[in-house]
C-alpha positions as CSV (number, residue, x, y, z in Angstrom):
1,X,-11.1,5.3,-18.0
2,X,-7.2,4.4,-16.9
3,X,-6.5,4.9,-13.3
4,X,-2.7,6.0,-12.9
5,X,-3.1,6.5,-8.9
6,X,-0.4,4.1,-7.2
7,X,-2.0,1.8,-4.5
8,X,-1.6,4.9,-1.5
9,X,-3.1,7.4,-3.3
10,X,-5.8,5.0,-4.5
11,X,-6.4,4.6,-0.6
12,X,-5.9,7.7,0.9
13,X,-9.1,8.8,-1.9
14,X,-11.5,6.4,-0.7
15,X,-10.6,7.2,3.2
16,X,-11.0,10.5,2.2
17,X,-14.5,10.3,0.5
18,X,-15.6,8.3,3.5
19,X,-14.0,10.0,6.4
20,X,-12.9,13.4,5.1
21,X,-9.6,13.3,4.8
22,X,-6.9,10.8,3.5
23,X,-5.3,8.0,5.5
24,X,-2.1,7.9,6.5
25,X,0.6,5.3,5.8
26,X,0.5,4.2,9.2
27,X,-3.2,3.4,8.9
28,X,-3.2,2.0,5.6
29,X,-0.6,-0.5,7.2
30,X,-3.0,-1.1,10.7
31,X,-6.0,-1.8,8.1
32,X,-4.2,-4.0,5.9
33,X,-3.9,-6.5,9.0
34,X,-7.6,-7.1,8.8
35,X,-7.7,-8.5,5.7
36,X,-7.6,-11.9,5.0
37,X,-4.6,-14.1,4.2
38,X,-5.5,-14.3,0.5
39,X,-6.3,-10.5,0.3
40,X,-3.4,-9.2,1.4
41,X,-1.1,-11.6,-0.5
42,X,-3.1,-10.0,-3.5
43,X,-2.5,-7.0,-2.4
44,X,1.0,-7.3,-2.0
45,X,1.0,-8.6,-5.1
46,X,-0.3,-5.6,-6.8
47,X,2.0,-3.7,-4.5
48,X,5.2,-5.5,-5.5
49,X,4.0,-4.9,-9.7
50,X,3.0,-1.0,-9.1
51,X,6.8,-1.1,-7.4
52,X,8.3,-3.1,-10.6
53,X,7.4,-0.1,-13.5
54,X,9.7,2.8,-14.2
55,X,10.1,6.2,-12.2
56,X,11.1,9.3,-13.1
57,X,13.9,11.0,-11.5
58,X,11.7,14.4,-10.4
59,X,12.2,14.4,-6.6
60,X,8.3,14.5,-6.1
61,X,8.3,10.7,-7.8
62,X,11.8,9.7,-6.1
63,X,10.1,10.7,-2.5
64,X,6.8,8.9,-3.3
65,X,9.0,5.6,-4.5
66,X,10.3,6.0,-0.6
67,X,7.0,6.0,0.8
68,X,5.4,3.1,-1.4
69,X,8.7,1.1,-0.3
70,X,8.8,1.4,3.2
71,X,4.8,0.4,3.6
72,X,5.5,-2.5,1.4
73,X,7.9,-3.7,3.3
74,X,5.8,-2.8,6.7
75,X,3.2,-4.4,5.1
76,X,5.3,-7.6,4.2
77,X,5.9,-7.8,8.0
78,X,2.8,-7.9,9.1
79,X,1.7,-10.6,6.6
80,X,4.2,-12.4,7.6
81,X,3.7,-12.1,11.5
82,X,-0.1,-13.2,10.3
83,X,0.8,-16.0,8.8
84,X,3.4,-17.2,11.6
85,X,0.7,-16.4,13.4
86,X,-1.9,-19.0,11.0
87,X,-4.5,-15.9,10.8
């Protein structure tokens, strides 16, 4: 079985089994800070190729795009920061 679900909503399902309800950008970004240096470049990676395929032009998909842009690039700041930082 395929999973379609972009990296957020992948995240915001397994808060939500485990917490009860989803998890917010904002949180996805503070969480992302724990990983490891070689974990979040993967995850970036993974990011960056979910970013890379084709949209559709419904505004539902268009908004969405938004989102998964602006906690990539949050998310590229704090790795960054991290690594400045050698953690």
């Amino acid at each position: 079985m395929q999973d379609n679900r972009d990296f957020v909503e992948r995240a915001e399902s397994a808060a939500e089994k485990l917490h009860g309800e989803p998890m917010t950008t904002g949180e996805i970004a503070r969480n992302f800070a724990l990983y490891g240096v070689q974990k979040r470049a993967e995850v970036l990676e993974r990011f960056d190729s979910e970013l890379g395929g084709e949209i559709d032009s419904s505004p539902h998909s268009l908004r969405r795009r938004v989102q998964l842009m602006a906690l990539r690039k949050k998310m590229g700041t704090v790795h960054e920061a991290l690594r400045k930082a050698r953690r």
